[in-house]
Gaussian input, Z-matrix of N, CA and C with variables (Angstrom, degrees):
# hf/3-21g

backbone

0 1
 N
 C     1     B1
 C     2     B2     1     A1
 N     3     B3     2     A2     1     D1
 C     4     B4     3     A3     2     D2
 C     5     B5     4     A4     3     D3
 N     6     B6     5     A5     4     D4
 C     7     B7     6     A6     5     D5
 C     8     B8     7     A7     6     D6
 N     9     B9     8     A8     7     D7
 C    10    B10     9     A9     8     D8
 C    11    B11    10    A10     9     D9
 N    12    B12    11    A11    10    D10
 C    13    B13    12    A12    11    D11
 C    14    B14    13    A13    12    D12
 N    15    B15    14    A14    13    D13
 C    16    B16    15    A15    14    D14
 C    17    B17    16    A16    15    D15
 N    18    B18    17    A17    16    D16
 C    19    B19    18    A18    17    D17
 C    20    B20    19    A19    18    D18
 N    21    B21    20    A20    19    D19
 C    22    B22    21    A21    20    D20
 C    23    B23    22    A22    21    D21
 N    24    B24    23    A23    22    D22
 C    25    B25    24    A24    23    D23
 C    26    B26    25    A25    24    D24
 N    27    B27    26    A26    25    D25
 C    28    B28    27    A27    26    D26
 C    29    B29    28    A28    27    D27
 N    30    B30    29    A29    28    D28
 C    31    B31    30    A30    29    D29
 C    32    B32    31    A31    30    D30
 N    33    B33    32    A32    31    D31
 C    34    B34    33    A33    32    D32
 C    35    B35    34    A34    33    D33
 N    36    B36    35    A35    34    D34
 C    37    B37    36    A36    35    D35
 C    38    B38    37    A37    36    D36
 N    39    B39    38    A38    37    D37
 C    40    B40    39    A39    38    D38
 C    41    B41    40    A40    39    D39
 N    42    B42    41    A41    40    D40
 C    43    B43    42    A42    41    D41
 C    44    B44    43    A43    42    D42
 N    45    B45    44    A44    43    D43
 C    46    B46    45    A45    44    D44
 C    47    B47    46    A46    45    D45
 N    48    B48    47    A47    46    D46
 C    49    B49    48    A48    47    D47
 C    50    B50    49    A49    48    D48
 N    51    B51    50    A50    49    D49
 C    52    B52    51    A51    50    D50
 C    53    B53    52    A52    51    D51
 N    54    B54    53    A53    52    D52
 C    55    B55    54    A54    53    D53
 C    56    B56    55    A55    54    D54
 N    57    B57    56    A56    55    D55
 C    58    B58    57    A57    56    D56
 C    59    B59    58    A58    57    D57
 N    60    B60    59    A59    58    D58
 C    61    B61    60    A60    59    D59
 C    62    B62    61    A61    60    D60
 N    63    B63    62    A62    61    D61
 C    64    B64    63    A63    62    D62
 C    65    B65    64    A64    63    D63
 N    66    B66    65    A65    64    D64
 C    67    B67    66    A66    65    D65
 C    68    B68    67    A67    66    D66
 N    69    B69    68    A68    67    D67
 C    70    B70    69    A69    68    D68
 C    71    B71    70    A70    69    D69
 N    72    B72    71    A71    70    D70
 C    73    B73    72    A72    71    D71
 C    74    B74    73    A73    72    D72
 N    75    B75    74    A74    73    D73
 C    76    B76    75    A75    74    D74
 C    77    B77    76    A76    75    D75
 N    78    B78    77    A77    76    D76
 C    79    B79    78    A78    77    D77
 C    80    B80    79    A79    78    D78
 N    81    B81    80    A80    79    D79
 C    82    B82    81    A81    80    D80
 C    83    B83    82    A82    81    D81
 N    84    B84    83    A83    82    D82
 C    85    B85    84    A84    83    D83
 C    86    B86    85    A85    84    D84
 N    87    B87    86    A86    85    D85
 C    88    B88    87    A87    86    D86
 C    89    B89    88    A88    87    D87
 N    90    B90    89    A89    88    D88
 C    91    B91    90    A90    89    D89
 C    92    B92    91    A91    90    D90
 N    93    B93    92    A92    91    D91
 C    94    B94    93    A93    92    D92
 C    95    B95    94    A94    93    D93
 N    96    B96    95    A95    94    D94
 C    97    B97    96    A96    95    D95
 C    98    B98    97    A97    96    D96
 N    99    B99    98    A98    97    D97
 C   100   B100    99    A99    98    D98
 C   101   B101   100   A100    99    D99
 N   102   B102   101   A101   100   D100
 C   103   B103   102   A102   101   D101
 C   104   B104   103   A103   102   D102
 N   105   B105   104   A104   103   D103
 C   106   B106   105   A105   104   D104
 C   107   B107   106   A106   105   D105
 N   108   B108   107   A107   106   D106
 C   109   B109   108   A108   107   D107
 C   110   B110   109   A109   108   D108
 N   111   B111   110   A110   109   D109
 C   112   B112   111   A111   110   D110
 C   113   B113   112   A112   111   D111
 N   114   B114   113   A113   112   D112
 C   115   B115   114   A114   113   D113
 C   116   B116   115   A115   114   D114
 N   117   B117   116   A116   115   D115
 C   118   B118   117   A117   116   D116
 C   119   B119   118   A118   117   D117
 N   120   B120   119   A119   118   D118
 C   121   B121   120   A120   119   D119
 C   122   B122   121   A121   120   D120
 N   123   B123   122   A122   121   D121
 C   124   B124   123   A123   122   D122
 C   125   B125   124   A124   123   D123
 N   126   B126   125   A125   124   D124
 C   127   B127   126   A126   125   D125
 C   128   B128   127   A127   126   D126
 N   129   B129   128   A128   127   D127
 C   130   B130   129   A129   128   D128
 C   131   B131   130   A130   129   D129
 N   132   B132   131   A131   130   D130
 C   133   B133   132   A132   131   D131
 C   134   B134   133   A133   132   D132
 N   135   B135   134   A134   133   D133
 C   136   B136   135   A135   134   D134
 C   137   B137   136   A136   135   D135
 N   138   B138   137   A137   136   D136
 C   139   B139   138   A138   137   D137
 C   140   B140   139   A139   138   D138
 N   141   B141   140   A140   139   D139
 C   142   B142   141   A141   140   D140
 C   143   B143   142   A142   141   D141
 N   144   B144   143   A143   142   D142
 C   145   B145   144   A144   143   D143
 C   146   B146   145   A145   144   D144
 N   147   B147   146   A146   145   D145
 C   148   B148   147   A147   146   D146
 C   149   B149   148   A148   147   D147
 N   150   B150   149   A149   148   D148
 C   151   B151   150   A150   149   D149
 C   152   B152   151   A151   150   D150
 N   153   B153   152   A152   151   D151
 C   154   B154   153   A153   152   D152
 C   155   B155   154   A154   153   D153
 N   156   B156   155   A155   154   D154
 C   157   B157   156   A156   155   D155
 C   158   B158   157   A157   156   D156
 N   159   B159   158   A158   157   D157
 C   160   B160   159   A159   158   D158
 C   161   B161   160   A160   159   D159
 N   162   B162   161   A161   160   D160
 C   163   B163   162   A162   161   D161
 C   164   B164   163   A163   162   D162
 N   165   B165   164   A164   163   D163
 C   166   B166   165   A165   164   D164
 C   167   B167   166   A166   165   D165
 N   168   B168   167   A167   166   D166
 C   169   B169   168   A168   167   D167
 C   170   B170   169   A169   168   D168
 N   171   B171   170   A170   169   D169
 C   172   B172   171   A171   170   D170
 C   173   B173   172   A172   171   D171
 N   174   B174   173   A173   172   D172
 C   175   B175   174   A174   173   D173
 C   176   B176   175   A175   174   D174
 N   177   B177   176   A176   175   D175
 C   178   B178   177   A177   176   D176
 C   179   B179   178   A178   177   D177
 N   180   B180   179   A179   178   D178
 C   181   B181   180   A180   179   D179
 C   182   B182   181   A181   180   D180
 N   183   B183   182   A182   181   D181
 C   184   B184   183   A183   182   D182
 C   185   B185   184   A184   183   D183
 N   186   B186   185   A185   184   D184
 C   187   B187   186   A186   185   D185
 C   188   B188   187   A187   186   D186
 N   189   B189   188   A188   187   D187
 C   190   B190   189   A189   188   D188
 C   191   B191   190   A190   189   D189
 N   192   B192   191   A191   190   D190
 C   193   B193   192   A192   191   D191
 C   194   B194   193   A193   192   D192
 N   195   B195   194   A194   193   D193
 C   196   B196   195   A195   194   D194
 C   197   B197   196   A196   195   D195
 N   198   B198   197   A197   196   D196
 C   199   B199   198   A198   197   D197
 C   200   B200   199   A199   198   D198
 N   201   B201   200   A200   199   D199
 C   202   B202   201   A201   200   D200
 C   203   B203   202   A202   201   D201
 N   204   B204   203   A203   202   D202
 C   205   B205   204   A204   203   D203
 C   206   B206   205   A205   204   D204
 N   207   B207   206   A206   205   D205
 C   208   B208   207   A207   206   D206
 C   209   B209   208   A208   207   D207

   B1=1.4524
   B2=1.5314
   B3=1.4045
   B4=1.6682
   B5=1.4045
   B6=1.5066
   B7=0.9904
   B8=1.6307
   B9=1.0512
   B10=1.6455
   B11=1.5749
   B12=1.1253
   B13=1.3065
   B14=1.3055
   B15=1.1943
   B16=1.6215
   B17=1.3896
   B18=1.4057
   B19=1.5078
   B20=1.6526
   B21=1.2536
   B22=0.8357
   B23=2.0324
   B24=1.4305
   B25=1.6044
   B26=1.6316
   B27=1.2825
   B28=1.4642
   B29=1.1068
   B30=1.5073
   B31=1.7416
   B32=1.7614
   B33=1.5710
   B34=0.9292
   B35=1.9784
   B36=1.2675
   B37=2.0658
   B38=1.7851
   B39=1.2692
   B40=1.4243
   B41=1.8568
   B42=1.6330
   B43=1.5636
   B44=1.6970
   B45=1.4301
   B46=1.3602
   B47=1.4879
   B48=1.0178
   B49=1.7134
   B50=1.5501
   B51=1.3003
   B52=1.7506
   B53=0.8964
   B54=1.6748
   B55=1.7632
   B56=1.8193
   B57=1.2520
   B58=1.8673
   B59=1.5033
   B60=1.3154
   B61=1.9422
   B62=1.5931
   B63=1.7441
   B64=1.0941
   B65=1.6128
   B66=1.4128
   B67=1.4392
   B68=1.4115
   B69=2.0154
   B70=1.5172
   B71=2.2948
   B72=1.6588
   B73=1.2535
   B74=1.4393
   B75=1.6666
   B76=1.5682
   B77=1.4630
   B78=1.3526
   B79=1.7063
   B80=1.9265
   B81=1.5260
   B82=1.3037
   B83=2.1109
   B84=1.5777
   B85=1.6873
   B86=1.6346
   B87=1.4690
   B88=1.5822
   B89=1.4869
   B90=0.9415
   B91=1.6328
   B92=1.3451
   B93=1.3747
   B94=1.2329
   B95=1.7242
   B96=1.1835
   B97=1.5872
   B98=1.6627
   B99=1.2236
   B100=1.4938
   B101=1.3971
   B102=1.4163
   B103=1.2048
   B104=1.8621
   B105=1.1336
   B106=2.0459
   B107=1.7345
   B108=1.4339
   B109=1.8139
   B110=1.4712
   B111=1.7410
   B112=1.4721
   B113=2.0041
   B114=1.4621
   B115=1.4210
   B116=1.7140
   B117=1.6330
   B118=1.5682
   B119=1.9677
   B120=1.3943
   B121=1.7067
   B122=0.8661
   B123=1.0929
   B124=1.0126
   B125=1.7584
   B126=1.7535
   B127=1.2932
   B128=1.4202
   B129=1.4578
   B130=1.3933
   B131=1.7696
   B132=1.0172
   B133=1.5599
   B134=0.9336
   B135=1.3441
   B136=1.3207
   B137=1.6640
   B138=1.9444
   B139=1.4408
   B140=1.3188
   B141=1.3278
   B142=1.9490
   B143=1.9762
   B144=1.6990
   B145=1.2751
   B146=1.8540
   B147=1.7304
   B148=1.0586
   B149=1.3577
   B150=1.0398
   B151=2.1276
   B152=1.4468
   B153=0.9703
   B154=1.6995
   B155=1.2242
   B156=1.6635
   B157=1.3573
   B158=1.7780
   B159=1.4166
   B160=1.0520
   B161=1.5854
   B162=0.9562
   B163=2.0587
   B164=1.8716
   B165=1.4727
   B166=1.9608
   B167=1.2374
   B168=1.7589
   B169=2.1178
   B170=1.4850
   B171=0.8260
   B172=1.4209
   B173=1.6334
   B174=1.4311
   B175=0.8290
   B176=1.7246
   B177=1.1303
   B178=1.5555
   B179=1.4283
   B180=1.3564
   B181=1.3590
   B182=1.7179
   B183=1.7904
   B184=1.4026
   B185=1.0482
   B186=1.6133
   B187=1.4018
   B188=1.2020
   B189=1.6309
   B190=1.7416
   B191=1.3354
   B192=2.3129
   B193=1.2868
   B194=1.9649
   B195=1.0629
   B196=1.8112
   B197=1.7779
   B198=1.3044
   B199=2.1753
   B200=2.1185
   B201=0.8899
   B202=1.3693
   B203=1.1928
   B204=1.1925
   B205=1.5197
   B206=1.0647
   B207=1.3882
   B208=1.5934
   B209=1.5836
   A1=108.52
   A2=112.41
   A3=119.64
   A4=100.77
   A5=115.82
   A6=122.05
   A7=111.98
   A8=125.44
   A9=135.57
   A10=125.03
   A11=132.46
   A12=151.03
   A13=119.35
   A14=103.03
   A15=127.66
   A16=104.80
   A17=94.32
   A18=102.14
   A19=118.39
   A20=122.16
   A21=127.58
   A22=113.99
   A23=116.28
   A24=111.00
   A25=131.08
   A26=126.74
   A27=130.12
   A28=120.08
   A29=98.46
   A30=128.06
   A31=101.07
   A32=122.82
   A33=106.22
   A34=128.09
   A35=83.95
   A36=108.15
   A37=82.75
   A38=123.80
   A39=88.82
   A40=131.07
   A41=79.49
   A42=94.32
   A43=106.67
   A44=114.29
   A45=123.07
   A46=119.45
   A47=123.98
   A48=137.08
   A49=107.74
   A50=99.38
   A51=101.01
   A52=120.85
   A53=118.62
   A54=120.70
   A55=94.91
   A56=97.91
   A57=113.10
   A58=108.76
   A59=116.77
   A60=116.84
   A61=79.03
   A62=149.02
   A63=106.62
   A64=93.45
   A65=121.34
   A66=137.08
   A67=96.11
   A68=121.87
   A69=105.91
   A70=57.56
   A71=93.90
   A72=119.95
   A73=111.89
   A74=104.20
   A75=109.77
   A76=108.80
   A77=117.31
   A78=110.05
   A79=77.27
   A80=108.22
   A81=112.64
   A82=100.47
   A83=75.58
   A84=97.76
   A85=121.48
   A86=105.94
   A87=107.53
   A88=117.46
   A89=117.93
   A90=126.52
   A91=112.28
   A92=128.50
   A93=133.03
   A94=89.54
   A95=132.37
   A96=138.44
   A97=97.52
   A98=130.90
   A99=110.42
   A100=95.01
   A101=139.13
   A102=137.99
   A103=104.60
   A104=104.33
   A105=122.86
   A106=83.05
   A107=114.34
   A108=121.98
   A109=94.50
   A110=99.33
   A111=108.75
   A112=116.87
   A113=85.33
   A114=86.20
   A115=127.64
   A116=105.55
   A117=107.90
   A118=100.47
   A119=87.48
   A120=89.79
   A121=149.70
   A122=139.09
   A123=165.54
   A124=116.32
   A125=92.29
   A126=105.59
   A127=128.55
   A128=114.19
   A129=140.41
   A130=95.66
   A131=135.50
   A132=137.12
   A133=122.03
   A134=149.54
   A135=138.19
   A136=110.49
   A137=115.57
   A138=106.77
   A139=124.70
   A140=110.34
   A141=117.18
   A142=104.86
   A143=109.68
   A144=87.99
   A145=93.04
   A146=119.50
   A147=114.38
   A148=109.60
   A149=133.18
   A150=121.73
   A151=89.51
   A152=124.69
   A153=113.70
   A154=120.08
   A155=135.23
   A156=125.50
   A157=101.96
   A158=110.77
   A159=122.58
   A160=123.53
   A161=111.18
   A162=109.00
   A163=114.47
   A164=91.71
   A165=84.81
   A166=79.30
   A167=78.85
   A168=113.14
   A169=90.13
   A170=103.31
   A171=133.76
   A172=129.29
   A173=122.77
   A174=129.24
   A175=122.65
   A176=133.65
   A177=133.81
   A178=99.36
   A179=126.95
   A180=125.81
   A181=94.08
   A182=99.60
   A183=123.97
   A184=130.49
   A185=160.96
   A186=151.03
   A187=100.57
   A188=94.30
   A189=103.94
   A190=70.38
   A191=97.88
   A192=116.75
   A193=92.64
   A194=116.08
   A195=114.95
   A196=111.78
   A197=112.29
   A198=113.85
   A199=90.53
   A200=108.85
   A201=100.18
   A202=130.18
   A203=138.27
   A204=156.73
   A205=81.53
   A206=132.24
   A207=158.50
   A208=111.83
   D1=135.90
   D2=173.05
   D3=-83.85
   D4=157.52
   D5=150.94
   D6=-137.56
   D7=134.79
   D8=155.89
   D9=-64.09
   D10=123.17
   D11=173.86
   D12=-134.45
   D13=98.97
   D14=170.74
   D15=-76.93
   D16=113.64
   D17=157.96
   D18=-104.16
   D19=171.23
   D20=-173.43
   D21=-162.72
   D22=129.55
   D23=156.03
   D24=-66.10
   D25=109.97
   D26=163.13
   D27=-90.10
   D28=78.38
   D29=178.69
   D30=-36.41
   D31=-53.52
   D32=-171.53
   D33=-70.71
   D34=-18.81
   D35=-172.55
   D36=-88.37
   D37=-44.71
   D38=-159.07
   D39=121.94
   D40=-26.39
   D41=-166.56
   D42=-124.94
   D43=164.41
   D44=159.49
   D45=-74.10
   D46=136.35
   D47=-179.48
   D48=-93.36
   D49=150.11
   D50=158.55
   D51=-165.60
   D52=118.85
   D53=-158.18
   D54=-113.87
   D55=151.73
   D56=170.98
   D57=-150.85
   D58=85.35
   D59=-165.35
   D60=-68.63
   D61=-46.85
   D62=-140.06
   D63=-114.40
   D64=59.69
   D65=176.45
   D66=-107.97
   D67=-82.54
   D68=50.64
   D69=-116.13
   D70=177.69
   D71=-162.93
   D72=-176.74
   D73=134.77
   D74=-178.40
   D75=-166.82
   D76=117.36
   D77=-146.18
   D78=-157.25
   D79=145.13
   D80=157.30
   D81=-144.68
   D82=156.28
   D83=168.06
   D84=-148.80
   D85=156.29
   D86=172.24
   D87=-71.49
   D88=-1.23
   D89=162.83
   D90=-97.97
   D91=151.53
   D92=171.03
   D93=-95.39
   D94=-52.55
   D95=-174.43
   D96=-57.07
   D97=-35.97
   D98=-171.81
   D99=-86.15
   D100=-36.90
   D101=-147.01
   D102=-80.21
   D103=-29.39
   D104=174.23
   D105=-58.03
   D106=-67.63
   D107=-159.52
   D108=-39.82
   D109=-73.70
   D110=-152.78
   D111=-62.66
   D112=-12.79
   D113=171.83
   D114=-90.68
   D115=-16.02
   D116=176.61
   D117=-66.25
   D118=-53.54
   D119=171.19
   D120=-37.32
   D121=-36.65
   D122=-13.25
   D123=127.58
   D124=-79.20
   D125=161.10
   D126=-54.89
   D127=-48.47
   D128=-174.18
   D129=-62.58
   D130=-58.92
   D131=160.09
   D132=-61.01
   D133=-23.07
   D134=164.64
   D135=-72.77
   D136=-53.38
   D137=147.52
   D138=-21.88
   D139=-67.49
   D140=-166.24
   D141=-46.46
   D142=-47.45
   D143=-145.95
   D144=-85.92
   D145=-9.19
   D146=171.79
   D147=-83.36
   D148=0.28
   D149=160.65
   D150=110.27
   D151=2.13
   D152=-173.77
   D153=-86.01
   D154=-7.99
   D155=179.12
   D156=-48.46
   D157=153.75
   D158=146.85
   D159=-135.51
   D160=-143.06
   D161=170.29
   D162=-92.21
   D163=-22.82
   D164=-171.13
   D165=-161.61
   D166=108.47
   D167=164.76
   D168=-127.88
   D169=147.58
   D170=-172.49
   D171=-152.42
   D172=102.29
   D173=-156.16
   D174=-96.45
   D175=108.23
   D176=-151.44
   D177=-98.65
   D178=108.61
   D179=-171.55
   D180=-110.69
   D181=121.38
   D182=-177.97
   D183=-100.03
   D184=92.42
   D185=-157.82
   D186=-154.17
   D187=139.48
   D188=-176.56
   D189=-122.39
   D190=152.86
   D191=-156.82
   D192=-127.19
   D193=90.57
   D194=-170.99
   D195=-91.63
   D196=109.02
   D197=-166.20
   D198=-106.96
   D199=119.16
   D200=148.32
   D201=-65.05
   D202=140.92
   D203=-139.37
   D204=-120.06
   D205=-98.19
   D206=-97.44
   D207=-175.07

């Protein structure tokens, strides 16, 4: 099973976001590197205690990156 995880920066909080409605899952950190960790974990246990492990989960980590120029 795939799953999608949108991440996202909350310029104003500070931190990286990460949403999964059909995990369901929503976790942020000031690392982008801890927030990948804490989210396989995370995911992988919230699956387990709802019956959902299977053999191939696979997790699609999504973030659009927006810099002002000008």
């Amino acid at each position: 099973m795939n799953y999608n995880i949108n991440v996202n920066w909350d310029e104003t909080a500070g931190v990286w976001c990460a949403v999964c409605d059909d995990i369901p899952l929503a976790m942020e950190s000031n690392s982008f590197d801890a927030l990948i960790l804490k989210v396989k974990i995370a995911a992988y246990e919230t699956l387990e205690l709802n019956g959902a492990i299977t053999d191939n989960i696979k997790l699609c980590f999504k973030t659009v990156h927006w810099e002002n120029i000008a």
